[in-house]
C-alpha positions, 0 to 999 in steps of 0.5 A, spaced: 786 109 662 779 112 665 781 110 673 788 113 672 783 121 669 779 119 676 784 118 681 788 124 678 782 128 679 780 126 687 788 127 688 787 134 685 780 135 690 783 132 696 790 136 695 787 142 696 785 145 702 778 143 705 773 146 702 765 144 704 761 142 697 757 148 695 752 146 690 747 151 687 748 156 692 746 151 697 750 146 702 748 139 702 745 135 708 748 133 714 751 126 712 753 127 705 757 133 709 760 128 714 761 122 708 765 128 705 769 130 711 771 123 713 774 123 706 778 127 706 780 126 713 782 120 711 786 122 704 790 127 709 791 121 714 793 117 709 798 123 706 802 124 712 802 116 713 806 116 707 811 121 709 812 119 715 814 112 713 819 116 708 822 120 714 823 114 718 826 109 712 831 115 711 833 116 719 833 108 718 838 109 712 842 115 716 842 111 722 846 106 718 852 109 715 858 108 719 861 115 722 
């Protein structure tokens, strides 16, 4: 239950538009930035790697239907 609350709102942060975390008026260091950063590069990779693989199973299932 509390896993499906954490995924649920790292799906939520990351779905949005890449914004640096601001915390009191300050940013982080530089790693904790690029750590961020890598993250949600990877989250957006791994979105369009689930769409693209849906692209493809449809063209595959289009590619199959006799004329």
């Amino acid at each position: 239950m509390a896993g499906e609350q954490i995924r649920d709102r790292y799906d939520a942060f990351f779905s949005s538009e890449f914004m640096p975390l601001i915390r009191h008026d300050q940013t982080q260091g530089a790693p904790e930035r690029l750590a961020y950063a890598n993250e949600f590069a990877a989250f957006q990779l791994g979105q369009i790697n689930v769409k693209l693989g849906r692209l493809i199973e449809l063209m595959e299932q289009r590619d199959k239907v006799p004329v």
